[in-house]
MARTOR-888398 format. One record per atom (N, C-alpha, C): residue number from 1; residue in one letter; x, y, z. Coordinates in Angstrom, 1 decimal, padded with zeros to 4 digits. Each point is the difference from the previous one (the first is absolute). Layout:
BEGIN
+-----+-----+--------+--------+--------+
|   n | res |     xx |     yy |     zz |
+-----+-----+--------+--------+--------+
| NUM |   a |      X |      Y |      Z |
...
+-----+-----+--------+--------+--------+
END
This chain:
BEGIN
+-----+-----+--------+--------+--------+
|   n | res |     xx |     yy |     zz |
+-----+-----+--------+--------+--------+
|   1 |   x |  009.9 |  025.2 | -014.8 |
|   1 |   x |  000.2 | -001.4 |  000.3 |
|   1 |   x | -001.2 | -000.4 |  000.9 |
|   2 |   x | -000.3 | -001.1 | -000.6 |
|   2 |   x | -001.5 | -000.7 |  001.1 |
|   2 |   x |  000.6 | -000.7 |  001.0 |
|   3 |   x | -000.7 |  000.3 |  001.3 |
|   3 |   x |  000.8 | -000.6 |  001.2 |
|   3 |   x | -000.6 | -000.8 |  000.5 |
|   4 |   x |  000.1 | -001.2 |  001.1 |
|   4 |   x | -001.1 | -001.2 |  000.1 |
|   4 |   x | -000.8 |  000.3 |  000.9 |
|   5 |   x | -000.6 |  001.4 |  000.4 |
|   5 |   x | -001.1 |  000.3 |  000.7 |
|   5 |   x | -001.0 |  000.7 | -001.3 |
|   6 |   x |  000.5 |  000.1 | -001.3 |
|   6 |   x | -001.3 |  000.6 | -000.8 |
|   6 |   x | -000.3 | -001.4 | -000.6 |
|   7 |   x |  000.3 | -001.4 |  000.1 |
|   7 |   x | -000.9 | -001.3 | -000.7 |
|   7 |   x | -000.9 | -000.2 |  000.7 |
|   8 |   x | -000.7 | -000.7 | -000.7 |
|   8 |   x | -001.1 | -000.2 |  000.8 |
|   8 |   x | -000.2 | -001.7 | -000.4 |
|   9 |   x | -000.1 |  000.4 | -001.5 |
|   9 |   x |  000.0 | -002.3 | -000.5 |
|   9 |   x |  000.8 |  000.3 | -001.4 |
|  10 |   x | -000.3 | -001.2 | -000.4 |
|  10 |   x |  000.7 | -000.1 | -001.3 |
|  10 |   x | -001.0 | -001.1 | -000.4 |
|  11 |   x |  000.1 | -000.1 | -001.5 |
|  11 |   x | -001.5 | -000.6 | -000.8 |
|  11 |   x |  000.7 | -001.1 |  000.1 |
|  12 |   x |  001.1 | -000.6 | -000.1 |
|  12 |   x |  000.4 | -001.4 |  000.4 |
|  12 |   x | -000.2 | -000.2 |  001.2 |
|  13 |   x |  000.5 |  000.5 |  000.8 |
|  13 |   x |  000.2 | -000.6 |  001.6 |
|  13 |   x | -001.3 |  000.3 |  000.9 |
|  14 |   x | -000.5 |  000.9 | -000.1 |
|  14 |   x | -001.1 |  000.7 |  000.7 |
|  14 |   x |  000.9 |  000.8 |  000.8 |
|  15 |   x | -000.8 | -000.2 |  001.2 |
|  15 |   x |  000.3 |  000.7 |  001.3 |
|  15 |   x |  001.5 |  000.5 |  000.2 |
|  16 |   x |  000.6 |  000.8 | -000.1 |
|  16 |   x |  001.6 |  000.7 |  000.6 |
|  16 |   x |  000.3 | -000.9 |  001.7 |
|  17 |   x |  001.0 | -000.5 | -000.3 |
|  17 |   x |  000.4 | -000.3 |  001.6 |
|  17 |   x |  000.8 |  001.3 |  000.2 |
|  18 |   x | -000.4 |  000.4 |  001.6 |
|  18 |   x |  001.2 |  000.8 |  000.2 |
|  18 |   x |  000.7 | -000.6 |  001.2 |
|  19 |   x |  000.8 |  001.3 |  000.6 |
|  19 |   x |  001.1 | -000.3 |  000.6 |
|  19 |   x | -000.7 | -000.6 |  001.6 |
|  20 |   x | -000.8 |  000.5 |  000.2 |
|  20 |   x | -000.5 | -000.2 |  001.5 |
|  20 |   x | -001.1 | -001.7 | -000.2 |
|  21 |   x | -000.1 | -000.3 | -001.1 |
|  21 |   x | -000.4 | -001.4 | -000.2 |
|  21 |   x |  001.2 | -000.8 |  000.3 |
|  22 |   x |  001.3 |  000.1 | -000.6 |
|  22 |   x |  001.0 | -000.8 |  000.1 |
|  22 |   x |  000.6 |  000.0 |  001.2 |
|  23 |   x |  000.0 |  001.4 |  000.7 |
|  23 |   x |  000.4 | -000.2 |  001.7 |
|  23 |   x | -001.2 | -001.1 |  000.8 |
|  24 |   x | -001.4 |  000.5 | -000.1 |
|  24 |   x | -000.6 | -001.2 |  000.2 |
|  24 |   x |  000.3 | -001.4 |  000.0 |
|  25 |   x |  000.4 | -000.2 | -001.5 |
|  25 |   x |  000.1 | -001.6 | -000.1 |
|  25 |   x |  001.4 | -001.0 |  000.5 |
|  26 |   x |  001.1 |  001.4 |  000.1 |
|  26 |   x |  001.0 | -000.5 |  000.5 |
|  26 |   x | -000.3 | -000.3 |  001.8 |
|  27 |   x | -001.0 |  001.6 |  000.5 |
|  27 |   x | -000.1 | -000.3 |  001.2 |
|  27 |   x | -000.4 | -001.8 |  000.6 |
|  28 |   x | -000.8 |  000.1 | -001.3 |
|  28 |   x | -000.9 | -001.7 |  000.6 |
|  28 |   x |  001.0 | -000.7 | -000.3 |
|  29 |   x |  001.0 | -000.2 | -001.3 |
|  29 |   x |  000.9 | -000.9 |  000.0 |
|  29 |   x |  001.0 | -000.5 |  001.5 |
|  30 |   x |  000.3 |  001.1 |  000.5 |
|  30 |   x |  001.0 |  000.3 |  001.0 |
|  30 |   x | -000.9 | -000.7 |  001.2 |
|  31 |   x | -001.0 |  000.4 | -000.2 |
|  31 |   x | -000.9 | -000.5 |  001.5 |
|  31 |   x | -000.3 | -001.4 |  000.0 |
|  32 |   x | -000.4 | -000.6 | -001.5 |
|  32 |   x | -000.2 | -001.5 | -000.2 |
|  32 |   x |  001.6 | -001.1 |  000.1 |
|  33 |   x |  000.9 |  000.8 | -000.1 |
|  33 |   x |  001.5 | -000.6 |  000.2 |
|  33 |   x | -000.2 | -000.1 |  001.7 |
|  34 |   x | -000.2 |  001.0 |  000.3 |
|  34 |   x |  000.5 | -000.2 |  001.4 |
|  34 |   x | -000.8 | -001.2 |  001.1 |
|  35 |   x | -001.2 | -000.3 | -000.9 |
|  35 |   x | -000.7 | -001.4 |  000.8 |
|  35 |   x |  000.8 | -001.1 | -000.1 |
|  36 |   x |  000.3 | -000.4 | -000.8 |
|  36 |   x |  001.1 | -001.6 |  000.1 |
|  36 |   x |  001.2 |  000.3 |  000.7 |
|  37 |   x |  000.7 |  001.9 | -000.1 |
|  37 |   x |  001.0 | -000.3 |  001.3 |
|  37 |   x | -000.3 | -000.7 |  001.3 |
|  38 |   x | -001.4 |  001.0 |  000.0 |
|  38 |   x | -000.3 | -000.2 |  001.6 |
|  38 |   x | -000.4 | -001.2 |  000.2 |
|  39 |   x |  000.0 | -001.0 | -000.9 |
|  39 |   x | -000.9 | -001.3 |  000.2 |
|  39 |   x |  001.7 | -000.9 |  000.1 |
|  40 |   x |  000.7 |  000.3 | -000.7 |
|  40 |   x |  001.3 | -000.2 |  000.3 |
|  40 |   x |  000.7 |  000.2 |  001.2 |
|  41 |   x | -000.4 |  001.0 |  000.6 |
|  41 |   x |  000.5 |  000.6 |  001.4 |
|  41 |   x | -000.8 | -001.2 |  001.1 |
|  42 |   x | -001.3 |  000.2 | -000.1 |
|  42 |   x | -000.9 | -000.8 |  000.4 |
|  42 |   x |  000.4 | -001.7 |  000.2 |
|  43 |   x |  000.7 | -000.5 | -001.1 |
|  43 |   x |  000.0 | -001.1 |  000.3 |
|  43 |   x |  002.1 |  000.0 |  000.6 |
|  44 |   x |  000.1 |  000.5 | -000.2 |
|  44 |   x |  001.7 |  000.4 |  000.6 |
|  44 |   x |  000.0 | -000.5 |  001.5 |
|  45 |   x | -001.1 |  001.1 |  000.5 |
|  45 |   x | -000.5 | -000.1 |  001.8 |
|  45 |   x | -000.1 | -000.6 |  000.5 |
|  46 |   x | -001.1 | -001.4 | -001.0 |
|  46 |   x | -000.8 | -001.0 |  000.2 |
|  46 |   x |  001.3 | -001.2 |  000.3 |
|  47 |   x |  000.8 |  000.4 | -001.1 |
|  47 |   x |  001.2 | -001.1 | -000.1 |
|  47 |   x |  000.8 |  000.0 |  001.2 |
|  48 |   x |  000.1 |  001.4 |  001.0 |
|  48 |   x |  001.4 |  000.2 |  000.3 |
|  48 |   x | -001.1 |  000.1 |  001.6 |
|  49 |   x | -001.4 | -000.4 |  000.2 |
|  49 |   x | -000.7 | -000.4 |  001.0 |
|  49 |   x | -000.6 |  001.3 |  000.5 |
|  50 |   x |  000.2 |  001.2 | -000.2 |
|  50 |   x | -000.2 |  001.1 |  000.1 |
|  50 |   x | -001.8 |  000.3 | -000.1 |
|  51 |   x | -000.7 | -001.1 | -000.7 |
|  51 |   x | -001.2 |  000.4 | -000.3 |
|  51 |   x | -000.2 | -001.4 | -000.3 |
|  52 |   x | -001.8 | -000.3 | -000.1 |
|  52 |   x | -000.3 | -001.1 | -000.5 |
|  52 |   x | -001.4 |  000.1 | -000.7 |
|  53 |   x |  001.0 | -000.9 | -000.8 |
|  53 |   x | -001.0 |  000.0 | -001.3 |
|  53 |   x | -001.1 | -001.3 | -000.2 |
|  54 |   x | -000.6 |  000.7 |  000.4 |
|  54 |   x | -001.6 | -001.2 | -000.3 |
|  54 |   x | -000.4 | -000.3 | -001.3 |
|  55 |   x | -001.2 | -000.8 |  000.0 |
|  55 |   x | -000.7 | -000.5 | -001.5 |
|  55 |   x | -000.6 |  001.1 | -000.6 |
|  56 |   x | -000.5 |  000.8 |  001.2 |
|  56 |   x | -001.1 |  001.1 | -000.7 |
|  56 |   x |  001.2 |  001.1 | -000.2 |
|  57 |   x |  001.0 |  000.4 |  000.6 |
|  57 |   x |  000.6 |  001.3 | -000.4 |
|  57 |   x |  000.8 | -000.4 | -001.3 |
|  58 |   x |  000.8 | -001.7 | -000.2 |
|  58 |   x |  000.2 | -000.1 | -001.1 |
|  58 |   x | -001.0 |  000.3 | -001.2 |
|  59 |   x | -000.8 | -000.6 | -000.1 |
|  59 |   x | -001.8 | -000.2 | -000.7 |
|  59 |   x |  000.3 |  002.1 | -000.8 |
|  60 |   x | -000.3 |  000.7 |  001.5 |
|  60 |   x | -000.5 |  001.1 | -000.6 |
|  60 |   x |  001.4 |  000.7 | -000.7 |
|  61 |   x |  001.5 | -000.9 |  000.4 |
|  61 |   x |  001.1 |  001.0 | -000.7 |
|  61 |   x |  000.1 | -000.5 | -001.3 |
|  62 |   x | -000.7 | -001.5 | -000.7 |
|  62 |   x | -000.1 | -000.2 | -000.9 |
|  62 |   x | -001.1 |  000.5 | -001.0 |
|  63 |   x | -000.9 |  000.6 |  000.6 |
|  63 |   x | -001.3 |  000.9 | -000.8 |
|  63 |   x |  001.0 |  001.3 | -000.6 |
|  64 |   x |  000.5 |  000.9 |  001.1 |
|  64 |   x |  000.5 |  001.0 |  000.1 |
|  64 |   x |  001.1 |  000.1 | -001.4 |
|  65 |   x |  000.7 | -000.7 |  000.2 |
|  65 |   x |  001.2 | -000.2 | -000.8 |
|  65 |   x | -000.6 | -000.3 | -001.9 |
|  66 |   x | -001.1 | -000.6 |  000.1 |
|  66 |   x | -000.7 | -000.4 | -001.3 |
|  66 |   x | -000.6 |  001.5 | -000.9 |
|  67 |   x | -000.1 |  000.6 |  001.4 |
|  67 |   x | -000.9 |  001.1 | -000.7 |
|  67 |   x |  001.4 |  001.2 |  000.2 |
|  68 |   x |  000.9 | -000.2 |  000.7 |
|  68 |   x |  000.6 |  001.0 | -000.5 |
|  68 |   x |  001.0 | -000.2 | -001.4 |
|  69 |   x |  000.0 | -001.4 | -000.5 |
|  69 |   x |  001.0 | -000.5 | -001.2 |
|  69 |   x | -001.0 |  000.6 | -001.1 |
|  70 |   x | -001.3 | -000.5 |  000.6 |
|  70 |   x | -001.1 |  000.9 | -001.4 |
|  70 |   x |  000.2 |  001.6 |  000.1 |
|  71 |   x | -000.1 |  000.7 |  000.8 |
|  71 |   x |  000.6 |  001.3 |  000.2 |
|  71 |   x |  000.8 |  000.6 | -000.9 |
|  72 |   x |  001.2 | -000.8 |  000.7 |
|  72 |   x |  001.7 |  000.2 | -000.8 |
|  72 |   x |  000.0 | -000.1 | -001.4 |
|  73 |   x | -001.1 | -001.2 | -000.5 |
|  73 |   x | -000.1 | -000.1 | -001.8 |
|  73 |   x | -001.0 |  001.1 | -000.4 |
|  74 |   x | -000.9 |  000.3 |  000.6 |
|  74 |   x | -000.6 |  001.1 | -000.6 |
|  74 |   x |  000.8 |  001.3 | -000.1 |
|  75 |   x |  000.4 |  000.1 |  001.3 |
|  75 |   x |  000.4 |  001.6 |  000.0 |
|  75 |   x |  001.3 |  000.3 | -001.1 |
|  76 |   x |  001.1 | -001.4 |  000.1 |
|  76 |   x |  001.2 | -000.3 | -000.8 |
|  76 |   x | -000.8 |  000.0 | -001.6 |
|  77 |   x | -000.6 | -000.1 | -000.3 |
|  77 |   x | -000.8 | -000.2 | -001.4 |
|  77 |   x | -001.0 |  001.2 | -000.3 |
|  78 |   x | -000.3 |  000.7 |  001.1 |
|  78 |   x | -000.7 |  001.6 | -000.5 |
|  78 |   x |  001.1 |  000.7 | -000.7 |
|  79 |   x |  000.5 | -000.5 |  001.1 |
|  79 |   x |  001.7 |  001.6 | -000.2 |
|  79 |   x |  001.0 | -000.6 | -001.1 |
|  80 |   x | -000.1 | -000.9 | -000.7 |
|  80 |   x |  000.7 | -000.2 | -001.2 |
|  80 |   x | -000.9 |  000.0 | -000.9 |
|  81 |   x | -001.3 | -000.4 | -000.2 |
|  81 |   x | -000.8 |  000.5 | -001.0 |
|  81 |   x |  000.1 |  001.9 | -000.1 |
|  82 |   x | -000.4 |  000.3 |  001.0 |
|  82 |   x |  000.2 |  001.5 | -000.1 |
|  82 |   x |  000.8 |  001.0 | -000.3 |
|  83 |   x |  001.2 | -000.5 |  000.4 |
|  83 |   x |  001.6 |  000.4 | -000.7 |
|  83 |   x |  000.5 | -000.4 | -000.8 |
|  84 |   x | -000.8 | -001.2 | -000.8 |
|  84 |   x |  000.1 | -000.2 | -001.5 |
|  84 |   x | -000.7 |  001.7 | -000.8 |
|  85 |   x | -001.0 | -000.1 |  000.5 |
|  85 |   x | -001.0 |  000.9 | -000.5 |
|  85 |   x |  000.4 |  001.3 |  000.2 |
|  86 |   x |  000.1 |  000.4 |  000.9 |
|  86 |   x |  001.0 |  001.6 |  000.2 |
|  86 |   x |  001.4 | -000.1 | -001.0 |
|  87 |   x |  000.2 | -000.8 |  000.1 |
|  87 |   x |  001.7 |  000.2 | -000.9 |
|  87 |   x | -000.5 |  000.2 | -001.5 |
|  88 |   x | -000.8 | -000.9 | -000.7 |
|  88 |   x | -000.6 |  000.1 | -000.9 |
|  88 |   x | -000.8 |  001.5 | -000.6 |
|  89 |   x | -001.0 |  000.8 |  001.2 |
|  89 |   x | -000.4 |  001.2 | -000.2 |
|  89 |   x |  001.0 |  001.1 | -000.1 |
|  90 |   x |  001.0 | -000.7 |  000.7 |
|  90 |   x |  001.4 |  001.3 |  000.0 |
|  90 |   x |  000.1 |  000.3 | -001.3 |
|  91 |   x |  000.6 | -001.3 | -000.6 |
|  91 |   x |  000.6 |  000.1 | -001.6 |
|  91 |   x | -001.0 |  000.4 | -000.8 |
|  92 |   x | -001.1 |  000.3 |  000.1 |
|  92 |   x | -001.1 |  000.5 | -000.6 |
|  92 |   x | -000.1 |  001.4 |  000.2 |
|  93 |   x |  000.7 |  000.5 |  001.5 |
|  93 |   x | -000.5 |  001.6 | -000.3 |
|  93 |   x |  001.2 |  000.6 | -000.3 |
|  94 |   x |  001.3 | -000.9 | -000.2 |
|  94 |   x |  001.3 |  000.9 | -001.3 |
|  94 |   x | -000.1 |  000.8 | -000.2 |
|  95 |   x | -001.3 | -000.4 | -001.0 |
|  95 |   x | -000.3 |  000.7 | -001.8 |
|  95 |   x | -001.6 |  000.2 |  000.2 |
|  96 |   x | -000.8 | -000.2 |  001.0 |
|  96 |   x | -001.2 |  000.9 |  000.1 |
|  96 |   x | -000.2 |  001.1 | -000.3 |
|  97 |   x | -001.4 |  000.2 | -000.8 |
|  97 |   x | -000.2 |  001.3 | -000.7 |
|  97 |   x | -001.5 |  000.2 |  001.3 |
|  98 |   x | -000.2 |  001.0 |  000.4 |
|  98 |   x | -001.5 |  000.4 |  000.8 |
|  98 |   x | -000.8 |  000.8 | -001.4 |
|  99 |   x | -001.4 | -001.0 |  000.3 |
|  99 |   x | -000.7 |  000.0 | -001.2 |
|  99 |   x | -001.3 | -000.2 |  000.9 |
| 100 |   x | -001.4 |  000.4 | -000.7 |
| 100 |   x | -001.2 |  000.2 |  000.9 |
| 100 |   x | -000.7 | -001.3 | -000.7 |
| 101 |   x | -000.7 | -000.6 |  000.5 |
| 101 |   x | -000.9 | -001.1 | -000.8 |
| 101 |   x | -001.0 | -000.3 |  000.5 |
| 102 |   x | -001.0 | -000.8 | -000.4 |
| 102 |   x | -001.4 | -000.1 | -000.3 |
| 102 |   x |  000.3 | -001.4 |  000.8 |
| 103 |   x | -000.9 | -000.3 |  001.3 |
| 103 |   x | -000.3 | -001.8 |  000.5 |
| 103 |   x | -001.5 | -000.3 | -000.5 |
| 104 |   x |  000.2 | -001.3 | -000.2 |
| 104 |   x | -001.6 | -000.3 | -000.3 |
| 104 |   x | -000.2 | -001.5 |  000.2 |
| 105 |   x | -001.1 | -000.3 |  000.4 |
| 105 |   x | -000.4 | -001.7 |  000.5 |
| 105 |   x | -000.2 | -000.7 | -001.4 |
| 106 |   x |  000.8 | -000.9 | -000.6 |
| 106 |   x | -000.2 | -001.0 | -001.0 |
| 106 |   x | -001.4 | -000.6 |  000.1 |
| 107 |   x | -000.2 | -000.6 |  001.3 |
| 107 |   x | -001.3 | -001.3 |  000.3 |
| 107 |   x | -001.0 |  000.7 | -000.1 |
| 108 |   x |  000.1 |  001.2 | -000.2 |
| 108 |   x | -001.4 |  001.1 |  000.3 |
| 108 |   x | -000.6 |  000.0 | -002.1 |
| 109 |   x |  001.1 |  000.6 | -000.2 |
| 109 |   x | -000.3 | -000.3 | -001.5 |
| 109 |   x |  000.0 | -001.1 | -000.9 |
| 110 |   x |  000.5 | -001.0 |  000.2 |
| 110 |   x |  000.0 | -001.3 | -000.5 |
| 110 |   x |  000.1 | -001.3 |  000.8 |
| 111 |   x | -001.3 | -001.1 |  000.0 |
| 111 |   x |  000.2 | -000.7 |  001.4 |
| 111 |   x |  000.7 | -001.3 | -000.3 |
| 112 |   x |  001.0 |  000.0 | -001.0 |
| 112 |   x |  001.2 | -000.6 |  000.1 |
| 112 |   x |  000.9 |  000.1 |  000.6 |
| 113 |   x |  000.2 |  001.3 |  000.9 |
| 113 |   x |  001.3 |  000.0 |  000.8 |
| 113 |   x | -000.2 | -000.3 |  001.4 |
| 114 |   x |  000.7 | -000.4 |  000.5 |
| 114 |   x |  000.2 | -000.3 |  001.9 |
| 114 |   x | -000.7 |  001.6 |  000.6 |
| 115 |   x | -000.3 | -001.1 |  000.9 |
| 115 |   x | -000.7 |  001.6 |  001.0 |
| 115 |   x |  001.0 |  001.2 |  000.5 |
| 116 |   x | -000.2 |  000.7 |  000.0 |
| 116 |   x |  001.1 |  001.1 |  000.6 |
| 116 |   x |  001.0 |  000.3 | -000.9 |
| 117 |   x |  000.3 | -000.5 | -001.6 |
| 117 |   x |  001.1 |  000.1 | -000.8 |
| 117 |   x |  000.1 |  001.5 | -000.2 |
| 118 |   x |  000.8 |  000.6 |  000.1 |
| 118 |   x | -000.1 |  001.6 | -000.7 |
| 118 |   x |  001.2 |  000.1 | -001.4 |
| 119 |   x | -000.2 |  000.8 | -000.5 |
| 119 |   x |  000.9 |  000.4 | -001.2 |
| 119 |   x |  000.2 |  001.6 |  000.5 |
| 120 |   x |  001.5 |  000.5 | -000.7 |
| 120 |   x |  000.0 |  001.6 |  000.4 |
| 120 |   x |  000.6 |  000.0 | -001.6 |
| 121 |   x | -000.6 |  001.4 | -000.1 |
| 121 |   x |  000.2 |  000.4 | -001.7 |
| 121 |   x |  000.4 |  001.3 |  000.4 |
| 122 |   x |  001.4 |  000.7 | -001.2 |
| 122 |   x |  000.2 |  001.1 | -000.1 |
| 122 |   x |  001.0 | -000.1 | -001.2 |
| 123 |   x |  000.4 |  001.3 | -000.1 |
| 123 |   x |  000.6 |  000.6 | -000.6 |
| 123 |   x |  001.3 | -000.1 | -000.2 |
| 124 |   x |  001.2 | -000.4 | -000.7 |
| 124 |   x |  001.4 |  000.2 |  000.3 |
| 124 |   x |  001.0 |  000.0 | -001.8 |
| 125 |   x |  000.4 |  001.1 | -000.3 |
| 125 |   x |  000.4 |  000.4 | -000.7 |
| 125 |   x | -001.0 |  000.4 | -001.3 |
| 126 |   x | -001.2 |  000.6 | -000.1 |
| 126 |   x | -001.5 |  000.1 | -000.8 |
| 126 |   x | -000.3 | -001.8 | -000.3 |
| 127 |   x |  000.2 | -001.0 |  000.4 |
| 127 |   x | -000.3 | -001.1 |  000.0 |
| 127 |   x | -001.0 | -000.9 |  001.4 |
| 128 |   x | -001.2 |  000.0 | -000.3 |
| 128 |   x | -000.5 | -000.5 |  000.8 |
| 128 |   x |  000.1 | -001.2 |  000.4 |
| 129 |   x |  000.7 | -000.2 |  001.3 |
| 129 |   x | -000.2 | -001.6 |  001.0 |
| 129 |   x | -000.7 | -000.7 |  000.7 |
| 130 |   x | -000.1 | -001.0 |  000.4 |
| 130 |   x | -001.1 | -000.4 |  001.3 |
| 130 |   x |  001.0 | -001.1 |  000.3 |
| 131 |   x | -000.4 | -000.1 |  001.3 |
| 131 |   x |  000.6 | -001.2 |  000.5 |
| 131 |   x | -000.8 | -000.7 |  000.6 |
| 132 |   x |  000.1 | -001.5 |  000.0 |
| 132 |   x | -001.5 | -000.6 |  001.0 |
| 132 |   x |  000.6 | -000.7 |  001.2 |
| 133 |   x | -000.8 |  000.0 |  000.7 |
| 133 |   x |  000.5 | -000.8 |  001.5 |
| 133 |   x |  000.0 | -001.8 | -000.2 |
| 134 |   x |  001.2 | -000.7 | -000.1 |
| 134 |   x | -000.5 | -001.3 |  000.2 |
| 134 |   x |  000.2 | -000.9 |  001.4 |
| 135 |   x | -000.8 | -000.8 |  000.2 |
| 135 |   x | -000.6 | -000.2 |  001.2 |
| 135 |   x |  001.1 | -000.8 |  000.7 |
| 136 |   x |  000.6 |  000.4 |  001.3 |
| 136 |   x |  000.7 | -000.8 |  000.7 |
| 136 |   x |  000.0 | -001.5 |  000.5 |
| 137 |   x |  000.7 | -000.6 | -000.5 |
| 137 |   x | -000.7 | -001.7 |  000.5 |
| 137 |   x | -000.4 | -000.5 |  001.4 |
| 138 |   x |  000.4 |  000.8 |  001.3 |
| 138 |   x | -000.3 | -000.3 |  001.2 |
| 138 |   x | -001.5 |  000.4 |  000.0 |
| 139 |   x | -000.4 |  001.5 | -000.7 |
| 139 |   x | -000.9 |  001.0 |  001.2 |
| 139 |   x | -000.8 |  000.1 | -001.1 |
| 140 |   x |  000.6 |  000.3 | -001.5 |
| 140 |   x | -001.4 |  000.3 | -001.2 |
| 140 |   x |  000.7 |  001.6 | -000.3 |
| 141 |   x | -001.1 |  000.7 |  000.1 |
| 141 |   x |  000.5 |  001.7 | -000.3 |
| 141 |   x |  000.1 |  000.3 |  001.4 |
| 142 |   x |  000.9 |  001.4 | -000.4 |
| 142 |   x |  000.3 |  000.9 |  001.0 |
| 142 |   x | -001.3 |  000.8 |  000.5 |
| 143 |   x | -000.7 |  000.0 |  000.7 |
| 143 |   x | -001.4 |  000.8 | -000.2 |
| 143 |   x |  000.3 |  001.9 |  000.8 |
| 144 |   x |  001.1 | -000.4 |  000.4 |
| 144 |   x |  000.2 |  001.8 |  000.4 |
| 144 |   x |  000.2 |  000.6 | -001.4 |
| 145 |   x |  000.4 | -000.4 | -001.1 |
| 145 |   x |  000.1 |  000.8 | -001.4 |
| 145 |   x | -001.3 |  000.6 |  000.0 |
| 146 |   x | -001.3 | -001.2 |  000.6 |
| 146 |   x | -001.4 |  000.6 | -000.6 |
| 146 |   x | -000.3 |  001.2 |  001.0 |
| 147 |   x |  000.3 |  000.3 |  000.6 |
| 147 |   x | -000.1 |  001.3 |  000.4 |
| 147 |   x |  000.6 |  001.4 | -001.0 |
| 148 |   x |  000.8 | -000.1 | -000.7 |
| 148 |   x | -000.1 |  001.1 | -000.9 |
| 148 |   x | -000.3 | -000.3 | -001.4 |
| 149 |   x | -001.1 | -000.7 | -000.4 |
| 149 |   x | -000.7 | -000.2 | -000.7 |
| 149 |   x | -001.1 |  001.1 | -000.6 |
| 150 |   x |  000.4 |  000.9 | -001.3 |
| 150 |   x | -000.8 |  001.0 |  000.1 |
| 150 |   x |  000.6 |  001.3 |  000.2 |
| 151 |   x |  001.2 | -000.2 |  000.7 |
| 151 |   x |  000.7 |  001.6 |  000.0 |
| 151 |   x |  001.6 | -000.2 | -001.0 |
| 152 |   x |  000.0 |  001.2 | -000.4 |
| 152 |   x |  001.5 |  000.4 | -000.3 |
| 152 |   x |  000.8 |  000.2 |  001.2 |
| 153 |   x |  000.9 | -001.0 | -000.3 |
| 153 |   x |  000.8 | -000.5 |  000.9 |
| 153 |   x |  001.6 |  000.5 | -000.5 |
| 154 |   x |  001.0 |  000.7 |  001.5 |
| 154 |   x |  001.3 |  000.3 | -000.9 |
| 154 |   x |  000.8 | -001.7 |  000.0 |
| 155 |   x |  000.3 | -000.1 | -001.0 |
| 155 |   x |  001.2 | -001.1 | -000.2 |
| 155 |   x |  001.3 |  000.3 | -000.3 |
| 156 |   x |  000.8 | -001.4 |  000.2 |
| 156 |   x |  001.4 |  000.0 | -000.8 |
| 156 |   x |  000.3 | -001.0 | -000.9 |
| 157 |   x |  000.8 |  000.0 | -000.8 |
| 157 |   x | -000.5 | -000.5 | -001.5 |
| 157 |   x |  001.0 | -000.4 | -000.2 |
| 158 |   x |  000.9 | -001.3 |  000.0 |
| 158 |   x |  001.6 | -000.5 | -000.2 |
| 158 |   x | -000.2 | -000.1 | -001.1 |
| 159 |   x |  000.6 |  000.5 | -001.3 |
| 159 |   x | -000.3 | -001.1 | -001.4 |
| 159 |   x |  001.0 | -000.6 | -000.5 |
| 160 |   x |  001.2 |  000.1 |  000.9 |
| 160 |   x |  000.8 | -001.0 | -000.2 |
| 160 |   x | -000.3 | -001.6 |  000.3 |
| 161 |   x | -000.9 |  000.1 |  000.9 |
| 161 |   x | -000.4 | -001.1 |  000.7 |
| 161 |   x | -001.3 | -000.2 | -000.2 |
| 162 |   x | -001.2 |  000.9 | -000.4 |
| 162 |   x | -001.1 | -000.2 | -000.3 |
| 162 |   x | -001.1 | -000.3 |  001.2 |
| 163 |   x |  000.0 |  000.4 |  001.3 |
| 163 |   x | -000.5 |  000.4 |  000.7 |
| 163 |   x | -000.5 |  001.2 |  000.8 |
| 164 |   x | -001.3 | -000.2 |  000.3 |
| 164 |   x | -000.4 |  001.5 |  000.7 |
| 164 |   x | -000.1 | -000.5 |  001.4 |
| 165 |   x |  000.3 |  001.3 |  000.7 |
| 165 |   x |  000.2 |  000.0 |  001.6 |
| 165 |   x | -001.3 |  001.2 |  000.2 |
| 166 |   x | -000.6 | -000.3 |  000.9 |
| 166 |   x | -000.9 |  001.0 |  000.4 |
| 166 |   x |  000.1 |  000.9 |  001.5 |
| 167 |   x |  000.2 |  000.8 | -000.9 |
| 167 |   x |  000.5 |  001.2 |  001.5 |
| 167 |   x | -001.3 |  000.7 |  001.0 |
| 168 |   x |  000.3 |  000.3 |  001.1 |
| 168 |   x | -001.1 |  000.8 |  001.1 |
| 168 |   x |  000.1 |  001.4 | -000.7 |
+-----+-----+--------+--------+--------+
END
């Protein structure tokens, strides 16, 4: 059974999130929540005379608060893109077969393709496959694929699903 410390990417998704990325992103989630408490608390004090609230501390609790709402959407939007994408890889390594394959740069051989595209070709049942990388609409290619570009590389090979996962 492949365990989620031997992935490394997958030719759809690129890069493997792991587990210590998502403790990250919750950390910052948890930490960006807790600014509007305190701005909440902040003006509680203000109300109940305990503190006073000026133009400039207002000013800077409304910067504060802007950038932690951008925060909260980023980090709330890493971690459901991501956990779309983990769940997805799951059901992919079911029925994974570990199979060795060939990476290679498309834009290198033909200068029709996007920079950094790679294809991985191998073997799976005496039938030769490839798969090609298509380009993510935020970022383009994944360019850590291009680092094993050129070696036999171990994979896993869903063919119920038709994706390859690329193992360490």
């Amino acid at each position: 059974m492949i365990s989620e410390s031997d992935i490394a990417a997958t030719v759809k998704y690129g890069r493997y999130v792991r587990r210590r990325a998502f403790i990250a992103l919750y950390i910052l989630l948890a930490d960006a929540i807790l600014i509007p408490a305190a701005t909440i608390a902040i003006v509680i004090l203000a109300a109940a005379g305990q503190m006073v609230l000026d133009r400039e501390i207002g000013s800077a609790l409304i910067v504060v608060n802007i950038f932690a709402f951008f925060l909260i959407c980023v980090a709330a939007g890493l971690l459901l893109y991501h956990t779309g994408h983990n769940r997805q890889i799951k059901k992919w390594l079911r029925d994974a077969v570990v199979l060795n394959a060939e990476i290679y740069r498309l834009d290198h051989i033909t200068p029709g393709y996007d920079p950094y595209q790679v294809a991985v070709r191998f073997t799976y049942d005496g039938v030769v496959k490839e798969q090609t990388q298509r380009p993510n609409l935020l970022i383009g290619n994944h360019k850590m694929l291009a680092k094993y570009v050129g070696d036999k590389v171990p994979i896993a090979y869903s063919p119920a699903y038709d994706q390859v996962i690329i193992l360490r």
